[in-house]
N, C-alpha and C positions, 0 to 999 in steps of 0.2 A: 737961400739955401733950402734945400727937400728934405725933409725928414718921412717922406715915404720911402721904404724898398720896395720891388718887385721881387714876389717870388711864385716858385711852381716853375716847371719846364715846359714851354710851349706856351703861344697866345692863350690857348682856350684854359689852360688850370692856372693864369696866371691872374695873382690877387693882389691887391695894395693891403699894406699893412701901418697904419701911422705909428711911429716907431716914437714921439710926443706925447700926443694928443690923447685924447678921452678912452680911446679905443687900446692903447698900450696898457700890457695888463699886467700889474704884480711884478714877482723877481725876472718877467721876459723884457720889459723895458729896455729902454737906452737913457742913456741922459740922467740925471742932471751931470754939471759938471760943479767937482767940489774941490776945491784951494786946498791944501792942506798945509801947515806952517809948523807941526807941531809932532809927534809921533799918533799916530791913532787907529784906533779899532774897529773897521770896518763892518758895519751892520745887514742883516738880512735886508732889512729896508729896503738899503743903497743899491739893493741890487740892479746892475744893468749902469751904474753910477762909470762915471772917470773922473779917477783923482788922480788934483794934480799936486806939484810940489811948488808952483805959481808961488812967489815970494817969499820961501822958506829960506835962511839963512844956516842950516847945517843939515845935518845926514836927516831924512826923515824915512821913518819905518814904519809899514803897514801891517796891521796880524787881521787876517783873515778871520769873518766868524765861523762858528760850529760848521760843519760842512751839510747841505740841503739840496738835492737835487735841484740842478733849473740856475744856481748862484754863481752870479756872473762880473767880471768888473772890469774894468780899463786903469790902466796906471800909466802914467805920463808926466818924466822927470824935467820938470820947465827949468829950472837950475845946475848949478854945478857942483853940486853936492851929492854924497850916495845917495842910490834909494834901497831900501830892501822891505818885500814882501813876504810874509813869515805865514804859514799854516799852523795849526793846533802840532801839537810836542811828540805825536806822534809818528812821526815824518809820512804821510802821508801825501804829499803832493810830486806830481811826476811831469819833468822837466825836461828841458836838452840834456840827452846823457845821462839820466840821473831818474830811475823808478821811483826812489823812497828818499826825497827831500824834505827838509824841513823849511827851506826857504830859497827866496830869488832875489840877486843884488845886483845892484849897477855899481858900481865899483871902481872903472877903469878910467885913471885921470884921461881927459881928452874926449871920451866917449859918455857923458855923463848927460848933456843937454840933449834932449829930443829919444831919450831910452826908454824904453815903454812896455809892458807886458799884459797881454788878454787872458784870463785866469776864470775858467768857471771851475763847477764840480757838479759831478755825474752823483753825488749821496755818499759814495763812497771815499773818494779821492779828489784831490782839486789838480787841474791840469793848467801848466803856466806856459805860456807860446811867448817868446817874445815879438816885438813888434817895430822892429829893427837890426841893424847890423851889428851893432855896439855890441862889446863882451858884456854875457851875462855868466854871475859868478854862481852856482850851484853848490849847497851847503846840505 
């Protein structure tokens, strides 16, 4: 499998980027991929991370850190159990339908395995896209 993308429009402004390797840099990354089994706190670190819910036996729930320009993450429900994504208390995150959320949940029996959401933040606010068809619950 590639972990380069192509970007730039056109042959000539186009650049390889390793999206891996030595050359990926800071909170722009992709990768790692991280299990999660437990409720937890998502760190600047991890930025560019996917976590999953890979062997988790009940609801597991994600709280976004502080909010930092550039902060990015992938979430990917591998169970049948809720998942929900939580931003800081100020509702701040802006959703399907929804400007001033305080969070994003999978929730709907049936639609639980393979529910997913791409979630950065511009500094100001954090933006949640789902990344599938499954009902996501906006709170």
């Amino acid at each position: 499998m590639s972990h380069w993308r192509r970007i730039g429009a056109g042959a000539q402004s186009t650049q390889r980027v390793d999206l891996q390797g030595k050359r990926a840099m800071g909170k722009h990354r992709r990768g790692p991929f991280i299990a999660c089994t437990d409720a937890t706190t998502v760190t600047a670190d991890n930025s560019g991370a996917i976590y999953t819910t890979r062997g988790a036996a009940k609801h597991i729930a994600f709280t976004l850190p502080a909010k930092e320009c550039g902060l990015h993450y992938t979430f990917l429900n591998a169970v049948d159990y809720n998942m929900t994504i939580s931003s800081d208390a100020d509702n701040t995150m802006i959703t399907f339908n929804d400007p001033t959320a305080l969070s994003i949940s999978f929730e709907t029996g049936g639609n639980l395995k393979g529910a997913g959401a791409w979630v950065f933040c511009d500094g100001t606010r954090w933006y949640g896209i789902p990344l599938c068809k499954h009902t996501m619950t906006v709170a």
